[in-house]
C-alpha positions as CSV (number, residue, x, y, z in Angstrom):
1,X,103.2,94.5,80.1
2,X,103.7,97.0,82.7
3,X,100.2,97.1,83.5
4,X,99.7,93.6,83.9
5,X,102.9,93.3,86.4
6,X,100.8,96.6,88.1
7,X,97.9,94.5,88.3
8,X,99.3,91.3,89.9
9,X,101.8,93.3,92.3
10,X,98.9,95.5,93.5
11,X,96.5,92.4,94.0
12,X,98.9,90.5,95.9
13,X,99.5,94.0,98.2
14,X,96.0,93.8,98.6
15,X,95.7,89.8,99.3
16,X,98.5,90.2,101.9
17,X,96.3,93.3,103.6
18,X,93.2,90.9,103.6
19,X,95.1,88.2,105.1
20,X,97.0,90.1,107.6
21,X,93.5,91.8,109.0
22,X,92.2,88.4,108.9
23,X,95.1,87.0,111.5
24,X,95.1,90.2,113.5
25,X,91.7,89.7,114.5
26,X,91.9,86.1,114.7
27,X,94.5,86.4,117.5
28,X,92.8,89.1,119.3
29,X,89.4,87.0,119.6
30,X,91.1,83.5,120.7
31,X,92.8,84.3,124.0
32,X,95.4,82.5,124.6
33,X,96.0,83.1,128.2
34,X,92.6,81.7,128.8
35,X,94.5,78.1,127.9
36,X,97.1,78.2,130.2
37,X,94.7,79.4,133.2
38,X,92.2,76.1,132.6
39,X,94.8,73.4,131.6
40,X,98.1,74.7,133.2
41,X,102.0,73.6,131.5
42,X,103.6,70.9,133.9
43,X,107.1,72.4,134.0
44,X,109.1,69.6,134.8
């Protein structure tokens, strides 16, 4: 039973790794000061 709560703790360790890479590079390649400089806020 150990094992198995092992197992599932470890995969979702490694499922949170995958996912956070995935975002961190997401957000690096979409730059988000490139949509304020072509459609500007309106402060009003």
């Amino acid at each position: 039973m150990a094992y198995l709560w092992t197992v599932t703790v470890g995969y979702v360790f490694l499922l949170g790794m995958v996912g956070g890479i995935f975002v961190y590079f997401l957000r690096s390649s979409l730059n988000l000061d490139d949509s304020t400089k072509i459609d500007p806020l309106k402060k009003s």
